[in-house]
C-alpha positions in Angstrom: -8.0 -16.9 5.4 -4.1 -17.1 6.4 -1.7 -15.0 4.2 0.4 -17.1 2.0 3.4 -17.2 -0.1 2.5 -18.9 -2.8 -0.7 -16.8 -3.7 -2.3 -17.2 -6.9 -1.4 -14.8 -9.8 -3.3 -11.7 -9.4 -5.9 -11.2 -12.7 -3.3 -7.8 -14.7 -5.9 -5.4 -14.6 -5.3 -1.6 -15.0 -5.1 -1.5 -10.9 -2.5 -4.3 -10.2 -0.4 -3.2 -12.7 0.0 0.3 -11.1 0.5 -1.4 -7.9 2.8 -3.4 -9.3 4.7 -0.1 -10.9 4.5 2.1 -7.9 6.0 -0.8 -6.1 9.1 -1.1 -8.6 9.5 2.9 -8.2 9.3 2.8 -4.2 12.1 0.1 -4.2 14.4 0.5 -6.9 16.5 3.6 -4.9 16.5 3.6 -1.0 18.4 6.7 -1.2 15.6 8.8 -2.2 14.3 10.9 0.1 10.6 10.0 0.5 9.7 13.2 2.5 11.5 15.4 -0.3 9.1 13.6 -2.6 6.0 14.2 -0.7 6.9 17.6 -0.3 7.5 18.1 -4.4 4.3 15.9 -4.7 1.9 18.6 -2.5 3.8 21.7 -3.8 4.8 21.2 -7.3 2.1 18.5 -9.1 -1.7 19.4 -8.7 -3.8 18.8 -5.8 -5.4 16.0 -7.2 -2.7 14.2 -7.1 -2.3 14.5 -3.7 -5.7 13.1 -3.1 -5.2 10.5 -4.9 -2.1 9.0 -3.2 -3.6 9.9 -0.4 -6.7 7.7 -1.1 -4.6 5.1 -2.1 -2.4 5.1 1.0 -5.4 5.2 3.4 -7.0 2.2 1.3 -4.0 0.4 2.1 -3.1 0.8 5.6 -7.1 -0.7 6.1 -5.9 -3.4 3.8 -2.7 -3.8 6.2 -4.7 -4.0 9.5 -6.9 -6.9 7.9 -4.1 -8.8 6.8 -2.0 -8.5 10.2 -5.2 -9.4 12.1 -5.9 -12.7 9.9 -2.2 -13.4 10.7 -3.2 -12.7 14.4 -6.1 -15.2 14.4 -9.3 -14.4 16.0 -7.4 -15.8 19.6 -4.0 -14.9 19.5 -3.8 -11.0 20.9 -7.3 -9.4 19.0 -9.2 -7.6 21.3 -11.5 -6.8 19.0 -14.5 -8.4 19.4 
């Protein structure tokens, strides 16, 4: 399956709609300091929320890989086999 545009509208379930917020926090200032916020994240909230973003981050760098391989193609650079 190719990545498209024009993808269908996602079914607003509790998940999408968080992704959809933590999306609008991450862009709305650039001139936040995202290291600062990790740091306040690990030191100052508690521990579970760390795990959690950090489920949630590794759940989407697996996501990313998938997508930038269909983009690939099976022929075009994969040596994955």
């Amino acid at each position: 399956m190719a990545y498209s545009i024009r993808r269908s509208e996602a079914s607003k379930t509790k998940e999408t709609r968080a992704a959809e917020q933590l999306g609008r926090l991450l862009t709305q200032d650039f001139a936040v300091d995202l290291e600062r916020v990790g740091f306040y994240l690990v030191r100052n909230l508690p521990l579970i929320n760390y795990h959690r973003f950090e489920v949630m981050s590794l759940s989407a760098m697996e996501e990313y890989d998938k997508l930038m391989l269909e983009m690939k193609g099976p022929h075009n650079g994969n040596t994955r086999r």
